[in-house]
N, C-alpha and C positions, 0 to 999 in steps of 0.2 A: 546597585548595592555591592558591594564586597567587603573583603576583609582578610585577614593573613592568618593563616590555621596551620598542621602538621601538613606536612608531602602528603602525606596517607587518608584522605578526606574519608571520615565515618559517615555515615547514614544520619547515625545519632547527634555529631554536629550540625551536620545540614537541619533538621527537624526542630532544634533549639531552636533557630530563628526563627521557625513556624509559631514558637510556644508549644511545642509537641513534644514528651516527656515521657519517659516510661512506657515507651514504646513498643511491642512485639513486631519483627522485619524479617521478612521473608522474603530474601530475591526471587525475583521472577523469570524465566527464561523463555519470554516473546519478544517479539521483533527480533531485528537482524541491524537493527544501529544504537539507541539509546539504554545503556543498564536502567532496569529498573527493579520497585525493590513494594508491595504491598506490606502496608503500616496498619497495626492493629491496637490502638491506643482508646484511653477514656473518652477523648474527644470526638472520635467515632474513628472508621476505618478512609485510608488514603492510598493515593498509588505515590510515590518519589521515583525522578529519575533525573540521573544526571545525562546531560542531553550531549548528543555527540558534536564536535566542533565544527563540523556544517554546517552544522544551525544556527544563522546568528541570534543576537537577543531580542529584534525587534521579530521575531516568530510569532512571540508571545502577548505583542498588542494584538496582532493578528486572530491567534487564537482566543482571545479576550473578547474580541468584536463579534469574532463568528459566532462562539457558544452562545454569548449573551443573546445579539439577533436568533439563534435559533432555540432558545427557550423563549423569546416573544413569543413564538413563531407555535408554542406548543409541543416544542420535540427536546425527549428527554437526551442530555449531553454532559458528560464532563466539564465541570468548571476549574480554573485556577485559584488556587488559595492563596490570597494573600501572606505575604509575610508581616510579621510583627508589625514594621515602618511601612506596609501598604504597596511592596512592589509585586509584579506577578511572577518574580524569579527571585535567586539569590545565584551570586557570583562568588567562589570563592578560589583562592588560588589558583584563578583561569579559568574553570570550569564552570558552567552554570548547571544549575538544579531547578526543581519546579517540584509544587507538587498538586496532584488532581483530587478530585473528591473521588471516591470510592461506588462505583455503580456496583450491583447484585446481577449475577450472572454469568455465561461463560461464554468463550470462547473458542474457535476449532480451527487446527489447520489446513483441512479439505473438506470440500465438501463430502456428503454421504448419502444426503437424500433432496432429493428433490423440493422436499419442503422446505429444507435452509438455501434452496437457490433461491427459492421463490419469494423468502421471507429476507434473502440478502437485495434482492433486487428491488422491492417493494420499498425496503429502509433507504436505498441508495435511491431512488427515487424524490422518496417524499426529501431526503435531503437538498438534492437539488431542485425539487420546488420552493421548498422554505428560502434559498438563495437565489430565486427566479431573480427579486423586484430588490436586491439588497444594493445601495449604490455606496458603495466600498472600493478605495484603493490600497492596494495591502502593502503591507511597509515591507514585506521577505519575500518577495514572489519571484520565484528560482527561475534561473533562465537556461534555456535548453533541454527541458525535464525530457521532454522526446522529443528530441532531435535526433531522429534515427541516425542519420547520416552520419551528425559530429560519434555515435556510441560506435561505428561504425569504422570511422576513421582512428577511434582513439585505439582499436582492436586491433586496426593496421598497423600503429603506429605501435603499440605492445610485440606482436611479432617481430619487429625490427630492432626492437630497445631489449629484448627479454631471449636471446636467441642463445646467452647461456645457461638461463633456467634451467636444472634439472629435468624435470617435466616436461619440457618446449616440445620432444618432439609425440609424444601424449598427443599434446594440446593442440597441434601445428594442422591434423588432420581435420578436429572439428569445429576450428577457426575458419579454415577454410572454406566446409561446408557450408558454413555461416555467412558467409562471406557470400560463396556463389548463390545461395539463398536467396538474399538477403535484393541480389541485384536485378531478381526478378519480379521483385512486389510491386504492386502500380501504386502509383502514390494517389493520396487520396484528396477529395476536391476541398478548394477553399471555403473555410467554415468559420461561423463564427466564434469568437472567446465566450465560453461560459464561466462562475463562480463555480468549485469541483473541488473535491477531496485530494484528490492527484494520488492516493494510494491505498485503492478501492480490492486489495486482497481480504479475501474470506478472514483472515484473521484477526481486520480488524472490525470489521464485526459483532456486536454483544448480544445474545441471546437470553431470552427467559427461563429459566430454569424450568419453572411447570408448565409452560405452554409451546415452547420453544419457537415463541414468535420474534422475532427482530426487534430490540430496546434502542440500541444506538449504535453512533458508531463511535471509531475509537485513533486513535493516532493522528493530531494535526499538523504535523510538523509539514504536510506538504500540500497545505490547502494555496490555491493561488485563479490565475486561471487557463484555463485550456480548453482546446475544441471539446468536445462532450464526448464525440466516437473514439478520442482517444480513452477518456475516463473507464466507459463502455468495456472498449476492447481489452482494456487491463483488468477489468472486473468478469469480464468473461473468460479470458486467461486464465485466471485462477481459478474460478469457481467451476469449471466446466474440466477440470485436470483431477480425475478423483485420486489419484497416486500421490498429488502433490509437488510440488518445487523440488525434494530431497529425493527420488524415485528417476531412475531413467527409463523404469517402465511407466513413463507417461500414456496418456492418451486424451480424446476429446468427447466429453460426451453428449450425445445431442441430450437426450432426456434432462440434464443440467442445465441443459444451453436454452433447451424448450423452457425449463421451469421458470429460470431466470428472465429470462424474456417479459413471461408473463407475467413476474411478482413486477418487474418495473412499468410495463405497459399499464399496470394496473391504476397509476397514479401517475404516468407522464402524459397520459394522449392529448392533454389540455398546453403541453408547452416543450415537446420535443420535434423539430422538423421532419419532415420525411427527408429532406435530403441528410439529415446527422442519424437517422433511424437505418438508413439504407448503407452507410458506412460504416455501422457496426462489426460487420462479419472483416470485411478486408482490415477496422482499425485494429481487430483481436489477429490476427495473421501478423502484422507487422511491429504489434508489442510482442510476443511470441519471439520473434527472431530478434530484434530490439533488447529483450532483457536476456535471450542468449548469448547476444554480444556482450552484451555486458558483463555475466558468470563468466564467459567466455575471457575477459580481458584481465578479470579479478583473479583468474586459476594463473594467471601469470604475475600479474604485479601483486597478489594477496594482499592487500593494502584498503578494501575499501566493505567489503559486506563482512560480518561476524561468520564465525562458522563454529559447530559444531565436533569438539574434540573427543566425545563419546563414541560418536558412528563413523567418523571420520578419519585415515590418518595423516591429513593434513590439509590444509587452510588451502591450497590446489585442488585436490580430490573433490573435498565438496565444493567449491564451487566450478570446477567440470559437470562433476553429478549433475547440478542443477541447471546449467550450460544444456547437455541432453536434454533435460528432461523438458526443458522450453523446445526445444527443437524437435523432440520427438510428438510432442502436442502438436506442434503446429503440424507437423506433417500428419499426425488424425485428422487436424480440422481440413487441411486440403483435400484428404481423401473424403469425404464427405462433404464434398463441393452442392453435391443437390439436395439432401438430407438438408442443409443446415438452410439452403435455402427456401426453403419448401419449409422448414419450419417458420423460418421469420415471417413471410407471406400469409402462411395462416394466423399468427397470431398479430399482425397487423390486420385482418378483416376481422379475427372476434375481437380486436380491443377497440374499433373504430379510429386507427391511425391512417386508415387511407383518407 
């Protein structure tokens, strides 16, 4: 669908095409790629966002299949709203939009208590069982999501293209670091593809208000498939970092690491392997250094994740900051080399994963 509008695309054009009118809009400032904007109209409440140009538009049969299959399935999810004419998107002046229904609840960007590890891990579970038996080929399935090596390469190749940046020589030392890091990790064994969220941070996450149990989860622009200990390892990334992605006082924390464990063991022991169970710890190590290269590459080309101009003074800085604060985790989690495993082992015999 498309159509020719002003340069300056309103909300309130977009939402005509919904039939949504008279509308209350409140931008929203989550995620780190697509604007988005909560809609408070007669018709009920919505989320709008106009989706960042990575994304192509067949994302959205994608997410069309998945939600649908995982309300069969009995698991509460965002759905696409039609437009007027019936598409799951509108296109206008280049840009695509979309809008979601409106789930009750919230959201957080660290964790804090043990309880939302356990209740993130149990929801990221049951997700991945409701997509056990789903036989699906996705029409946007992004290639290279972790490919440690190519994010690896691209950070070399930014040092060499970016060496009159301002900043370069900032950046030049924890590049590095990253770099020799980076060339120590053992790589992990061949595993098979799973169906997977592909960006299993605590924030996207939806919580219950009064119980503050796990409702759904949220953001699909990056469902596709991938080994599972990668999925794993990026959900323990996040969730086990109580400071957060913006903080370079990072660190790792087992009692997160423990909860988490146990909210997902609690609902996978019937279809996760031991060999994808036992690559959890090394696949959270090498997303760690993996999306520090990344920050890492972004503090130089500024070109690619949102940043933060309130805390920030500039589109460098934070994503340095966050560069650290991935690197500074992972060297918690090294340093608690028998902690974390001493933890997995026990909760592999109470969960009957061996």
């Amino acid at each position: 669908m498309t159509g020719t509008v002003p340069e300056q695309i309103k909300p309130e054009t977009v939402l005509r095409l919904y039939g949504i009118t008279q509308a209350a809009i409140t931008p929203l400032e989550i995620g780190l790629i697509n604007r988005t904007w909560q809609v408070v109209c007669q018709q009920g409440n919505y989320i709008l966002q106009q989706v960042n140009p990575m994304f192509g538009p067949d994302i959205h049969q994608d997410i069309e299949s998945i939600t649908s299959w995982l309300s069969t399935r009995g698991m509460i999810t965002p759905r696409l709203l039609h437009t007027l004419d019936q598409h799951l998107y509108c296109e206008l002046d280049g840009r695509i939009w979309r809008v979601f229904d409106y789930i009750e609840g919230y959201t957080v960007n660290s964790v804090s208590t043990p309880h939302t590890a356990f209740e993130a891990g149990k929801l990221l579970a049951s997700f991945h069982r409701a997509l056990f038996d789903l036989d699906y080929s996705f029409h946007n399935q992004r290639s290279g999501v972790h490919d440690t090596n190519r994010h690896l390469q691209i950070l070399r190749s930014t040092l060499q293209n970016q060496q009159h940046h301002p900043r370069y020589r900032i950046i030049l030392p924890l590049a590095t670091e990253i770099l020799d890091t980076a060339s120590r990790l053992a790589p992990l064994p061949e595993l098979n593809l799973r169906k997977v969220h592909g960006d299993p941070k605590i924030n996207n996450f939806l919580f219950d208000t009064n119980t503050n149990q796990g409702v759904c989860m949220l953001d699909f622009d990056t469902l596709g498939n991938m080994a599972l200990p990668l999925e794993l390892g990026d959900a323990m990334r996040s969730w086990c970092n109580p400071a957060g992605e913006n903080s370079e006082q990072a660190s790792f924390s087992t009692e997160y690491f423990t909860a988490g464990l146990q909210g997902y063991a609690s609902v996978a022991a019937d279809f996760i392997s031991k060999t994808e169970w036992n690559s959890i710890i090394p696949a959270t190590e090498l997303i760690y250094i993996e999306l520090a290269a990344r920050f890492c590459a972004d503090a130089l080309n500024e070109n690619y994740f949102s940043w933060d101009n309130r805390r920030f003074e500039s589109h460098s800085e934070h994503s340095r900051i966050r560069a650290l604060s991935q690197l500074n985790a992972y060297k918690s989690l090294v340093a608690q080399y028998g902690d974390t495993r001493r933890i997995q082992s026990q909760v592999t015999s109470d969960s009957g994963l061996e």
